[in-house]
C-alpha positions as CSV (number, residue, x, y, z in Angstrom):
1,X,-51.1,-32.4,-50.3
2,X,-50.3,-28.5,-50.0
3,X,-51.6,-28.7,-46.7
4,X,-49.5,-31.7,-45.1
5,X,-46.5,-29.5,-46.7
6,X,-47.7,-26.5,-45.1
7,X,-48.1,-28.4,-41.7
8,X,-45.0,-30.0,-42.0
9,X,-43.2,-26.8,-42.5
10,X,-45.2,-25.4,-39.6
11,X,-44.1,-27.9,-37.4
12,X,-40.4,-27.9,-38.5
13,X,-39.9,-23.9,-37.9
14,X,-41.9,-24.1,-34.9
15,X,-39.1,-27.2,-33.5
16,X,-36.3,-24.8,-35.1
17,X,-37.6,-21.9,-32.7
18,X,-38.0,-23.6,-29.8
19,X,-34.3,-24.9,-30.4
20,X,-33.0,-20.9,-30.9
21,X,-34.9,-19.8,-27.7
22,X,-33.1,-22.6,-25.4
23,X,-30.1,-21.6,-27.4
24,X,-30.4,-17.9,-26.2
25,X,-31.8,-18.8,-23.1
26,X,-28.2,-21.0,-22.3
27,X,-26.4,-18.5,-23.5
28,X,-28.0,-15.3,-21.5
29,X,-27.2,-17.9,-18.7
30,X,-23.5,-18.3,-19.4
31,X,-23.3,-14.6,-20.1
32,X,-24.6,-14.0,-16.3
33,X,-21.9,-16.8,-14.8
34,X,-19.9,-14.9,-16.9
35,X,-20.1,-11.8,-15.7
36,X,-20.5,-12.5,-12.1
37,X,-17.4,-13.7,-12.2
38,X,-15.7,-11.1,-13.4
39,X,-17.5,-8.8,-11.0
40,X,-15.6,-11.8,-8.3
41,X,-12.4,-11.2,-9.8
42,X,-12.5,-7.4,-9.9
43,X,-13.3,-7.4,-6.5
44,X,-10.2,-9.6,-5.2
45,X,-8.4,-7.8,-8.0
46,X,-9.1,-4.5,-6.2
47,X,-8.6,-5.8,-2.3
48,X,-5.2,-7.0,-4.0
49,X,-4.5,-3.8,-5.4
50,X,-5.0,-2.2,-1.7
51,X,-3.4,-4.9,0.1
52,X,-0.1,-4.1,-2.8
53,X,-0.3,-0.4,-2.1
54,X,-0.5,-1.0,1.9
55,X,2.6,-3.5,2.0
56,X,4.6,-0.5,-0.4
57,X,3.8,1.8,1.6
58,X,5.2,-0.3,4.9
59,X,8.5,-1.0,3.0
60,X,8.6,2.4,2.2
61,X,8.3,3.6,5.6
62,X,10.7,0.7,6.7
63,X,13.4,2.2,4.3
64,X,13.0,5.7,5.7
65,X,13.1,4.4,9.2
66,X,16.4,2.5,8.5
67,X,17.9,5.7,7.0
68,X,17.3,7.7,9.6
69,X,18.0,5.9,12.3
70,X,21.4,5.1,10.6
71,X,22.0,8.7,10.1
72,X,20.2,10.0,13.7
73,X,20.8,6.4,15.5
74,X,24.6,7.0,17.1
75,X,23.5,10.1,18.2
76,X,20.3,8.6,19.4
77,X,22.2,5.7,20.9
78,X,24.3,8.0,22.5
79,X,22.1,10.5,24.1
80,X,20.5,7.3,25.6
81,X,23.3,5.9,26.9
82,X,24.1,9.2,28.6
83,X,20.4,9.9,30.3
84,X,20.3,6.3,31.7
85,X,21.4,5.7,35.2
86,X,25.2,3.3,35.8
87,X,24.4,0.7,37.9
């Protein structure tokens, strides 16, 4: 009688273990979805990041541009207007 217990027990832990190792098994798998994901989103977080910093930069330059060629531009558009030949 002991030893239909014993196997029974046997039998039981050994179905609980398997159940714990597929458990952990899904779960190592999720965790590498998981982070190859992130690694994915990092990586169009970063080319954002560049593209952000590229289009600042442009309006910055814009900006200058526009002041100074409203502070330099009559002078500009006069000096032009004087080198150019009168048809």
């Amino acid at each position: 009688m002991i030893l239909i217990i014993v196997c029974f027990l046997f039998v039981q832990s050994e179905g609980e273990v398997q159940a714990l190792t597929r458990r952990i098994r899904l779960l190592e798998e999720d965790f590498e979805q998981t982070e190859q994901r992130l690694q994915s989103a990092s990586e169009k977080l970063e080319e954002a990041s560049k593209a952000a910093d590229e289009s600042e930069r442009s309006v910055q330059m814009s900006i200058w541009f526009l002041s100074w060629r409203q502070k330099n531009g009559t002078a500009q558009l006069e000096f032009e207007a004087s080198i150019m030949p009168r048809y």
